[in-house]
N, CA, C and O atoms as a Tinker XYZ file with bonds, in Angstrom:
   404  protein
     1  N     11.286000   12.993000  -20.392000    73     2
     2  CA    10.617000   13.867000  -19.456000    64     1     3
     3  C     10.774000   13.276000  -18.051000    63     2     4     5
     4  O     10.692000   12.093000  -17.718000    81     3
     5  N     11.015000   14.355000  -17.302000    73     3     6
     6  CA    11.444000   13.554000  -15.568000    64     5     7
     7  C     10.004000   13.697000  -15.257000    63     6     8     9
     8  O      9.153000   14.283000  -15.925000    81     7
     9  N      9.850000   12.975000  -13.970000    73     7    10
    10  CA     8.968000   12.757000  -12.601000    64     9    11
    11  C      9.081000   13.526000  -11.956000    63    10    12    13
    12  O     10.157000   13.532000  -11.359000    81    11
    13  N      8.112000   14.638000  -11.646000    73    11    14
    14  CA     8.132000   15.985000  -11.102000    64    13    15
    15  C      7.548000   15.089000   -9.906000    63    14    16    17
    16  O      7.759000   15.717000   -8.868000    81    15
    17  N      7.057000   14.173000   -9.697000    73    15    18
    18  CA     5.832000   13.926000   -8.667000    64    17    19
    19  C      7.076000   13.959000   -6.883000    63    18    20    21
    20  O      8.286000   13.889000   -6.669000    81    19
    21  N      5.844000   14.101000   -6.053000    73    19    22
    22  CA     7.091000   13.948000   -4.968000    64    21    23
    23  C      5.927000   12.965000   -4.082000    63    22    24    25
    24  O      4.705000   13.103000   -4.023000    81    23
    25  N      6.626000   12.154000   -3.571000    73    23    26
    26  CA     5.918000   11.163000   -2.514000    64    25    27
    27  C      6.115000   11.221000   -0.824000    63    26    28    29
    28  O      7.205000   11.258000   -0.254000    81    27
    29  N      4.943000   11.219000   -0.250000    73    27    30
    30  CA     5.424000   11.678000    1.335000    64    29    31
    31  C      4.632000   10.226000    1.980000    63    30    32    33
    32  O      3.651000    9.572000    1.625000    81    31
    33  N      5.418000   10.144000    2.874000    73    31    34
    34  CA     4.715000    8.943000    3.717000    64    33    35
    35  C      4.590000    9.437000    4.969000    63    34    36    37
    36  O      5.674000    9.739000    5.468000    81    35
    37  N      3.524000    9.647000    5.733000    73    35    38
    38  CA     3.623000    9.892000    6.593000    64    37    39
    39  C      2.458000    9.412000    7.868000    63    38    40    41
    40  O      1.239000    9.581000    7.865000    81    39
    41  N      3.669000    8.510000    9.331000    73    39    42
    42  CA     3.219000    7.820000    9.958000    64    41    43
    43  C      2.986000    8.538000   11.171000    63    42    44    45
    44  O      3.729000    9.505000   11.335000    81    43
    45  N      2.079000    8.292000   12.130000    73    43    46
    46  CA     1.433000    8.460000   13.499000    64    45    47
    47  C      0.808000    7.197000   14.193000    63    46    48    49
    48  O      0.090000    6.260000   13.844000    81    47
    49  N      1.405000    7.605000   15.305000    73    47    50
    50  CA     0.554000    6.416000   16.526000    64    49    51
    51  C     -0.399000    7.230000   17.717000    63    50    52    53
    52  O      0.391000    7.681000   18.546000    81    51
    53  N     -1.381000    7.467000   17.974000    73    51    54
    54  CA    -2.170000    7.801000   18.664000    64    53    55
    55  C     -2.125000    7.554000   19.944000    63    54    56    57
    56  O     -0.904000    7.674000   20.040000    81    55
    57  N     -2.481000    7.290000   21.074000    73    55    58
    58  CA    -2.658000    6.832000   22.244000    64    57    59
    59  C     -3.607000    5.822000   22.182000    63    58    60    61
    60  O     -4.574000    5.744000   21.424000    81    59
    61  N     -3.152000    4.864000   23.267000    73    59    62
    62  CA    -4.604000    3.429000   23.000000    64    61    63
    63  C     -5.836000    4.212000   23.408000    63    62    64    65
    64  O     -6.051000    5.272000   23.997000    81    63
    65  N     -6.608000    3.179000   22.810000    73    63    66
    66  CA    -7.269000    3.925000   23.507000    64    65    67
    67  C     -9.023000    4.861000   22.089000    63    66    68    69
    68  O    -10.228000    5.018000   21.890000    81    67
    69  N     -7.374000    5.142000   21.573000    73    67    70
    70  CA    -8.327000    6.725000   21.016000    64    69    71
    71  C     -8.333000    6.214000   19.696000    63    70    72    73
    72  O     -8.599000    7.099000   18.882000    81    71
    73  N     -8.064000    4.703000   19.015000    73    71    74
    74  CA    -7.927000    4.632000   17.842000    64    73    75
    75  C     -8.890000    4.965000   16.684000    63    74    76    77
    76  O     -8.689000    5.382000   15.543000    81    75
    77  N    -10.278000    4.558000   17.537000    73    75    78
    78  CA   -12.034000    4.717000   16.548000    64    77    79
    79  C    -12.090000    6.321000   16.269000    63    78    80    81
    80  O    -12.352000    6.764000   15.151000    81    79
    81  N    -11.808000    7.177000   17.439000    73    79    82
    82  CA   -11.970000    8.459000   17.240000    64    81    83
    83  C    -10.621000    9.302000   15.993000    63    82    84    85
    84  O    -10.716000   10.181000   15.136000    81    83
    85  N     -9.540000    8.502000   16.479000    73    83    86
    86  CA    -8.373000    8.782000   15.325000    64    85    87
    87  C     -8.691000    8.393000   13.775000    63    86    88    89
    88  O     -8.445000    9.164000   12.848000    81    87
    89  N     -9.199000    7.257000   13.628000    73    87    90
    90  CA    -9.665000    6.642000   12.346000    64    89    91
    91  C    -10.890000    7.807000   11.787000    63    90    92    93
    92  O    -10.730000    8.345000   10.691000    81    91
    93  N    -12.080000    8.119000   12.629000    73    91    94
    94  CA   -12.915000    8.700000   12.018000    64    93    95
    95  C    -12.297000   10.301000   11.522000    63    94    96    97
    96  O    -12.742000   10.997000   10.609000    81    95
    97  N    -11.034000   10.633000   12.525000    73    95    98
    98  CA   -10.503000   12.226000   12.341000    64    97    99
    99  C     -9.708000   11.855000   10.871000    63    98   100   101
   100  O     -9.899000   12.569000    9.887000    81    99
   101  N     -9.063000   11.014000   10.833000    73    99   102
   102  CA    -8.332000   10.885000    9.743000    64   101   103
   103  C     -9.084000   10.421000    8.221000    63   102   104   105
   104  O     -8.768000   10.685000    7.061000    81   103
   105  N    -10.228000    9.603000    8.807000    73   103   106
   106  CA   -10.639000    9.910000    7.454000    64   105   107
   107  C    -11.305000   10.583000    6.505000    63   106   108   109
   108  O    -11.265000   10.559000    5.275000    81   107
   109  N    -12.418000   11.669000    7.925000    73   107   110
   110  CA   -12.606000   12.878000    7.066000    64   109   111
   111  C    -11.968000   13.881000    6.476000    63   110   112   113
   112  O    -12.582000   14.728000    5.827000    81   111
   113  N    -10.473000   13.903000    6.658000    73   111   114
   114  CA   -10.119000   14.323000    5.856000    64   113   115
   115  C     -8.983000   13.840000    4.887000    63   114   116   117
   116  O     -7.866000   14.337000    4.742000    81   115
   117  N     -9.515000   12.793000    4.280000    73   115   118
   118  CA    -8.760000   11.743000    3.117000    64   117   119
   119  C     -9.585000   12.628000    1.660000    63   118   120   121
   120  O     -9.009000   13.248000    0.766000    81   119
   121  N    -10.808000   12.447000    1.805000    73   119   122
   122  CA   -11.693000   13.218000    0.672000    64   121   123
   123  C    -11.156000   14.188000    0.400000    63   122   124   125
   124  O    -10.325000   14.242000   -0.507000    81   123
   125  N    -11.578000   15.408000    1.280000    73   123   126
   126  CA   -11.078000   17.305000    0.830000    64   125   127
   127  C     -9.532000   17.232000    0.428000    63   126   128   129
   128  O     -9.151000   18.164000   -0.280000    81   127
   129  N     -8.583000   16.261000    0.774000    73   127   130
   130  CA    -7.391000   16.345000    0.724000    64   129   131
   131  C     -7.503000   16.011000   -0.929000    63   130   132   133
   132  O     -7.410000   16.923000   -1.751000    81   131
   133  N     -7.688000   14.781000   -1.276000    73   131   134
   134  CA    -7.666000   14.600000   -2.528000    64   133   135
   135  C     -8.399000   15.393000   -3.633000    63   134   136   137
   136  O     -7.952000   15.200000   -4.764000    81   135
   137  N     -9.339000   16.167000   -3.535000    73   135   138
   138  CA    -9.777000   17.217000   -4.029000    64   137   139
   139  C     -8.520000   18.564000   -3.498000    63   138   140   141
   140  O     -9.097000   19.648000   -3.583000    81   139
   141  N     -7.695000   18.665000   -3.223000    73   139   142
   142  CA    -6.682000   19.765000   -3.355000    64   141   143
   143  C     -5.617000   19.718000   -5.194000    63   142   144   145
   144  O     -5.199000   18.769000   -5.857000    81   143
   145  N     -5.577000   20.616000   -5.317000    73   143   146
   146  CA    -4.419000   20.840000   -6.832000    64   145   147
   147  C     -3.480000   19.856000   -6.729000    63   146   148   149
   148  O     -2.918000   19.656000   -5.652000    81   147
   149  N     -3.209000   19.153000   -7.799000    73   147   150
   150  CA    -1.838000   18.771000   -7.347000    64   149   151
   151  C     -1.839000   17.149000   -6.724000    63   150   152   153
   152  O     -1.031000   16.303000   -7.106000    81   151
   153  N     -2.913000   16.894000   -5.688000    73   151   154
   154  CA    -2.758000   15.351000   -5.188000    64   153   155
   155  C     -3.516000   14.434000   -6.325000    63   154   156   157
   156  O     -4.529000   14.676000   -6.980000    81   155
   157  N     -2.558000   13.179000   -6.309000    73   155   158
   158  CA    -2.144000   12.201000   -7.084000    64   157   159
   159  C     -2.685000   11.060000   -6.524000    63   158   160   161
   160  O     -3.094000   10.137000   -7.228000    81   159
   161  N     -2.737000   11.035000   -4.806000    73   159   162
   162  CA    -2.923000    9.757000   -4.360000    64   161   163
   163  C     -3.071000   10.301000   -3.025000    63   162   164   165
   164  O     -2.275000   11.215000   -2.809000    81   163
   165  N     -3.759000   10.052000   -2.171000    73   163   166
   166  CA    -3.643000   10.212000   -0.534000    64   165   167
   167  C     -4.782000    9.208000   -0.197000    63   166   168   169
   168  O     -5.999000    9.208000   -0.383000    81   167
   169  N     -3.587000    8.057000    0.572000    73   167   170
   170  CA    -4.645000    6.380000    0.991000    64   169   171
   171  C     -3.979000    6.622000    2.427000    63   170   172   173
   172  O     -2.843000    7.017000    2.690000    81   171
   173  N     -4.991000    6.276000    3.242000    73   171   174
   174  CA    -5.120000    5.973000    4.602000    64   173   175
   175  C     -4.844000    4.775000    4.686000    63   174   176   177
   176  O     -5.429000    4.050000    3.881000    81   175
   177  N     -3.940000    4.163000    5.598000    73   175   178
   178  CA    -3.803000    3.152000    5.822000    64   177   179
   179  C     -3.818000    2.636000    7.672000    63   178   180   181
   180  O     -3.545000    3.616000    8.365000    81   179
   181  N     -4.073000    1.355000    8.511000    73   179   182
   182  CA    -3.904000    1.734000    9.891000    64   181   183
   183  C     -2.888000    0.002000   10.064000    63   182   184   185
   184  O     -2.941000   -0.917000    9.246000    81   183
   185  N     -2.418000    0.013000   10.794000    73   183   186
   186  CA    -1.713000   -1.400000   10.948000    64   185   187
   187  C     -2.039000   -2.648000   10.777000    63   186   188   189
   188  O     -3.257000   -2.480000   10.845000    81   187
   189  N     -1.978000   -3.220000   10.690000    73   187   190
   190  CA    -2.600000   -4.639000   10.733000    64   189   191
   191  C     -1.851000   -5.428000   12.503000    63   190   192   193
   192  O     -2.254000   -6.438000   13.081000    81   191
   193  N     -0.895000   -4.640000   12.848000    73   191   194
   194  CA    -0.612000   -5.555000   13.731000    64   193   195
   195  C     -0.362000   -4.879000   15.042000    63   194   196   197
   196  O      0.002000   -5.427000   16.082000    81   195
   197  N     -0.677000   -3.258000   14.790000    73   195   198
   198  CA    -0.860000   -2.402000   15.998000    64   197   199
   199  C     -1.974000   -1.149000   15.787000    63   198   200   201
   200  O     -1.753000    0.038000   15.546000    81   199
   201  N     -3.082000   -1.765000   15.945000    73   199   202
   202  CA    -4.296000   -0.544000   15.744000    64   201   203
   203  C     -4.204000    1.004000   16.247000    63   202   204   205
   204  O     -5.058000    1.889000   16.202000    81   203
   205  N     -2.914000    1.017000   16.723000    73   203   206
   206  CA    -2.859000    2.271000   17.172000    64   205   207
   207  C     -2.095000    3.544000   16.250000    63   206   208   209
   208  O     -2.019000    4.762000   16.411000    81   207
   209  N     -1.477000    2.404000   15.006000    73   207   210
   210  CA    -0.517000    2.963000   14.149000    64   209   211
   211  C     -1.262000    3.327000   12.713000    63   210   212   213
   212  O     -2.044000    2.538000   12.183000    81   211
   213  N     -0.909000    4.675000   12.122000    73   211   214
   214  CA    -1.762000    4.630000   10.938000    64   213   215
   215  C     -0.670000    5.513000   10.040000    63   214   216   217
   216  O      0.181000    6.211000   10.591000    81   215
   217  N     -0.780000    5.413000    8.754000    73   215   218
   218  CA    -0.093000    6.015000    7.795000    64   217   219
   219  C     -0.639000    6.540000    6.828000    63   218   220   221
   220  O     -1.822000    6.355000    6.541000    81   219
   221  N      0.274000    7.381000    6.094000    73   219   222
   222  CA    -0.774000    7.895000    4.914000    64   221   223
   223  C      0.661000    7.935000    4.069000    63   222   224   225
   224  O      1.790000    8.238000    4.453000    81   223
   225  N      0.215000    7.548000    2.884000    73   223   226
   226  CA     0.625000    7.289000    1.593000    64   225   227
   227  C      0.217000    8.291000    0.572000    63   226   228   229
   228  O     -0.953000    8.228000    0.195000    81   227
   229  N      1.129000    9.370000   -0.030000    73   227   230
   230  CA     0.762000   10.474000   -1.105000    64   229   231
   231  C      1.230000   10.866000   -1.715000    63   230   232   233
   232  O      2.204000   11.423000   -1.209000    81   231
   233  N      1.149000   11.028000   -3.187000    73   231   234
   234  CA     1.828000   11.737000   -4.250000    64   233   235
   235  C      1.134000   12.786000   -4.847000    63   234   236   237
   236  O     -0.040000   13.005000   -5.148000    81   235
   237  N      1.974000   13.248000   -4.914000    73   235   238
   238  CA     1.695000   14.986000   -5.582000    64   237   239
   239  C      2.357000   15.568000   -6.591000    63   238   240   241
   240  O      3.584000   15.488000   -6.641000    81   239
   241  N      1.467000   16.389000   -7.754000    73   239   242
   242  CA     2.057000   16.281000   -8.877000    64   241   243
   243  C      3.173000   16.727000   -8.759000    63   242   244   245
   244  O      3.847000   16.087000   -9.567000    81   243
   245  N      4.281000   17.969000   -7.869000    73   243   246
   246  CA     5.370000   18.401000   -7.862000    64   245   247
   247  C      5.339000   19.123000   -6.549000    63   246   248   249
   248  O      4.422000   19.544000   -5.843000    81   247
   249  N      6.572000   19.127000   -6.461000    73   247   250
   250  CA     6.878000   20.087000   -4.899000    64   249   251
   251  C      5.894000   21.470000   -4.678000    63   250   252   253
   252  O      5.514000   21.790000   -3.551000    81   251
   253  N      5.527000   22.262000   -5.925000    73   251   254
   254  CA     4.891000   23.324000   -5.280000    64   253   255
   255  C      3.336000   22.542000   -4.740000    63   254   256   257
   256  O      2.651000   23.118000   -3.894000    81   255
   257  N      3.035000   21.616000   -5.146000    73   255   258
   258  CA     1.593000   21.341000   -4.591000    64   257   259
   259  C      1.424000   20.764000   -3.535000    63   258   260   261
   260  O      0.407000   20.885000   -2.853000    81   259
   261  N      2.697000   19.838000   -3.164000    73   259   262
   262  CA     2.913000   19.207000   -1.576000    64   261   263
   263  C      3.250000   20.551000   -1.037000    63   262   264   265
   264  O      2.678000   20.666000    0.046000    81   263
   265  N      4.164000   21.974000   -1.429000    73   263   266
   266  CA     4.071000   23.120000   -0.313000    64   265   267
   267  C      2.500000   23.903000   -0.177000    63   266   268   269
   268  O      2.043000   24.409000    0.848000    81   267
   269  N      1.981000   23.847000   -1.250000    73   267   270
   270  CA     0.690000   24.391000   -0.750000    64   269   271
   271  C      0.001000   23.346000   -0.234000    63   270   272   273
   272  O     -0.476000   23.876000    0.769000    81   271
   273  N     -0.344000   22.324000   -0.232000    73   271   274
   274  CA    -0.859000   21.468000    0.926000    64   273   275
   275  C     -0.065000   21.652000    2.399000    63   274   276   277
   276  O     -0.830000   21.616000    3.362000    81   275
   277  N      0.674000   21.751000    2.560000    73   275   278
   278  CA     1.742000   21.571000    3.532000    64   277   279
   279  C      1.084000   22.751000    4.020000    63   278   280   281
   280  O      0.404000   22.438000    4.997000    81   279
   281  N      0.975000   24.293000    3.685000    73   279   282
   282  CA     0.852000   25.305000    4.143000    64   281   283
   283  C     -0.750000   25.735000    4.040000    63   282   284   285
   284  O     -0.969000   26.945000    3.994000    81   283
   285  N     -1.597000   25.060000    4.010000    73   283   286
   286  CA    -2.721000   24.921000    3.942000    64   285   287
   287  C     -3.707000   25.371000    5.372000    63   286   288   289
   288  O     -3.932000   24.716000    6.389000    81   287
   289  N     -4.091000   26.517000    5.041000    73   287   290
   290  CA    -5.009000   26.415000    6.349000    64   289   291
   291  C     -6.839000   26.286000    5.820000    63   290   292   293
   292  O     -7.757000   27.079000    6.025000    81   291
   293  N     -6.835000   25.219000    5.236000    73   291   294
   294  CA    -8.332000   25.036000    4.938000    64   293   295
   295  C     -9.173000   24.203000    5.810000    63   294   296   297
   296  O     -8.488000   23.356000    6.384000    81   295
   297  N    -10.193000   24.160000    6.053000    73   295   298
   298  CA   -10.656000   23.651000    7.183000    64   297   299
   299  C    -10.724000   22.669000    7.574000    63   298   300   301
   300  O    -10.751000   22.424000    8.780000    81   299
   301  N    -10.776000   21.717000    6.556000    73   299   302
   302  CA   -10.422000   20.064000    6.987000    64   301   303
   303  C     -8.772000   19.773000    7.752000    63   302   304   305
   304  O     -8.481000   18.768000    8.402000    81   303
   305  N     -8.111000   20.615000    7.540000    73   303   306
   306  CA    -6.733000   20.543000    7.934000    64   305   307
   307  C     -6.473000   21.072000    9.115000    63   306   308   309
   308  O     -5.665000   20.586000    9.906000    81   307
   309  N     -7.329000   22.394000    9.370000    73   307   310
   310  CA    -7.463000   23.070000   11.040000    64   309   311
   311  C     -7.907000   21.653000   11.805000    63   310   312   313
   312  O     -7.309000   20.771000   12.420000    81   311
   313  N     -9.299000   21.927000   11.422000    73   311   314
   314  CA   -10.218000   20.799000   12.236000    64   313   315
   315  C     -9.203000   19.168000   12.524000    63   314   316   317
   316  O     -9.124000   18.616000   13.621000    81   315
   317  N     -8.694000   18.793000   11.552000    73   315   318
   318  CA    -7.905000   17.524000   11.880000    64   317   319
   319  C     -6.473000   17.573000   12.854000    63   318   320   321
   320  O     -6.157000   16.597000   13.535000    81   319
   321  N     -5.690000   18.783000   12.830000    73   319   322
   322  CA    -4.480000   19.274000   13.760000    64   321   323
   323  C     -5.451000   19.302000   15.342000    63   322   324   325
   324  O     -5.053000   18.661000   16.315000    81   323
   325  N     -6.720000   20.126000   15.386000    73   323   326
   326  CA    -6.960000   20.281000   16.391000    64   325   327
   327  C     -7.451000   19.006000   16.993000    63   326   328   329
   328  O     -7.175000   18.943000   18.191000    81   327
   329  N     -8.248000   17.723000   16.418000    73   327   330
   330  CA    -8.628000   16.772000   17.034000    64   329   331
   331  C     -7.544000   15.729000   17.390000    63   330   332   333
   332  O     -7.486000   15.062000   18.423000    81   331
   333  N     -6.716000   15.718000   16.364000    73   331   334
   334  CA    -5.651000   14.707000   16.688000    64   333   335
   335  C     -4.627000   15.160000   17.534000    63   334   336   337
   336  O     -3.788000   14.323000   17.867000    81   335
   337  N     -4.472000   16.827000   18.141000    73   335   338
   338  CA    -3.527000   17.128000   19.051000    64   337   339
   339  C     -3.929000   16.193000   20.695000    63   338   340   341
   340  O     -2.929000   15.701000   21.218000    81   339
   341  N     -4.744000   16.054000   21.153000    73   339   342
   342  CA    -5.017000   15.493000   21.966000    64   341   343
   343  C     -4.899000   13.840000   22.037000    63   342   344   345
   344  O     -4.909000   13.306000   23.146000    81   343
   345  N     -4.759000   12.836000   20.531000    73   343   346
   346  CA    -4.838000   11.718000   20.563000    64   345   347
   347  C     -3.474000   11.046000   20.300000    63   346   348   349
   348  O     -3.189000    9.877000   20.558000    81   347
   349  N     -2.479000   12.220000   19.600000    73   347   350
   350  CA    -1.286000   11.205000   19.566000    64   349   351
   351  C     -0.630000   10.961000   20.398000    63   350   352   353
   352  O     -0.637000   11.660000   21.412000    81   351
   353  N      0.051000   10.046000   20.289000    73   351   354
   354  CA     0.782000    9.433000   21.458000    64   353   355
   355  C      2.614000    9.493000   21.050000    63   354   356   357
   356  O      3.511000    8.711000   21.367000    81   355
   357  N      2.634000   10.274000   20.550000    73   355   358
   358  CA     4.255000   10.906000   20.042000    64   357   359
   359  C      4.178000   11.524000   19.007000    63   358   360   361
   360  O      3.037000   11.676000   18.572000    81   359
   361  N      5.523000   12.215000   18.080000    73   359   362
   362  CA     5.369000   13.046000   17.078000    64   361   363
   363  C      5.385000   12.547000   15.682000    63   362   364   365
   364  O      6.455000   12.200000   15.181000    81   363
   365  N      4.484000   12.497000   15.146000    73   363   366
   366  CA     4.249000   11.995000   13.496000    64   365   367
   367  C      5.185000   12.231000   13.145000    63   366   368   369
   368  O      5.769000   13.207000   13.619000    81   367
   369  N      5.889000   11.287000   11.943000    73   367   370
   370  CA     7.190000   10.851000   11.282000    64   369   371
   371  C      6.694000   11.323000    9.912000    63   370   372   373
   372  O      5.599000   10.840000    9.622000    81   371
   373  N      7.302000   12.271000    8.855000    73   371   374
   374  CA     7.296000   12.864000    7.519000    64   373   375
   375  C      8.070000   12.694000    6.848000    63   374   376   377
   376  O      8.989000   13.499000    6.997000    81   375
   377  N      8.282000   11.670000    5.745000    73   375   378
   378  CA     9.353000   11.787000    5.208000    64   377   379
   379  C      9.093000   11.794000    3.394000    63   378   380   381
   380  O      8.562000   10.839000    2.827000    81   379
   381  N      9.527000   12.922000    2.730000    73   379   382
   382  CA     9.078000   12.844000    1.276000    64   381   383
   383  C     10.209000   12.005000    0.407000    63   382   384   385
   384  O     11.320000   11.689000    0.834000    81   383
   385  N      9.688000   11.718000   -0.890000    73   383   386
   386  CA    10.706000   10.729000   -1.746000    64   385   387
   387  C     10.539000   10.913000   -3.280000    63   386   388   389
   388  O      9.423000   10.859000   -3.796000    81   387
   389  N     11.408000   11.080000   -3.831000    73   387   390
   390  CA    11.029000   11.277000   -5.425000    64   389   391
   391  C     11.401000    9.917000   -6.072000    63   390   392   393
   392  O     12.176000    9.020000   -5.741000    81   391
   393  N     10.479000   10.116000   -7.214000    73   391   394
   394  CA    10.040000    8.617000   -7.915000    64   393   395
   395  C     12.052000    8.489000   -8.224000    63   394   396   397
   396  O     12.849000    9.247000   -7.669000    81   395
   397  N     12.324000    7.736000   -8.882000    73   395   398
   398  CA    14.016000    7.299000   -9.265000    64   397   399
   399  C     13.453000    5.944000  -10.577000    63   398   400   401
   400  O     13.971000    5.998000  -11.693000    81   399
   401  N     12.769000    5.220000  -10.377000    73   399   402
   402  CA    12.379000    4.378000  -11.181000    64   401   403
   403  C     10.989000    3.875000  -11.461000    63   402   404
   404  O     10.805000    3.013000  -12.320000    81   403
């Protein structure tokens, strides 16, 4: 049986500055996210060696559940686009990966 799961990593840097307010936007919605169909794993992570940098780490049981997350307009996901449009400090990096081993 294959590994339907698909894995996305995906990094952002904020503006200095705005990191406490970025941390609290990002982690209210770590919870509602993981309560969506389909997620496997979604961990917040922030740098250890540039507080301005944070990532998120996620697996999902198969591509249709990373596209309905992806296409998600539920409110933790409005509310988090709209607070963090003002704090990043360039364009978040997305990149998905399927398990291989």
């Amino acid at each position: 049986m294959s590994d339907t799961s698909v894995t996305v990593i995906a990094s952002l840097k904020v503006r200095s500055g705005m990191e406490d307010d970025a941390r609290q936007a990002l982690l209210a919605a770590v919870a509602p996210t993981r309560a969506e169909p389909g997620c496997l794993v979604y961990d917040l992570h922030q740098s250890t060696s540039d507080p301005t940098e944070f990532l998120f780490y996620e697996r999902w049981s198969d591509a249709a559940a990373l596209d309905a997350h992806s296409a998600s307009t539920a409110p933790h996901r409005h509310v988090l686009r709209q607070q963090l449009g003002q704090m990043l400090g360039g364009a978040p990096s997305v990149t998905s990966w399927k398990r291989i081993g």
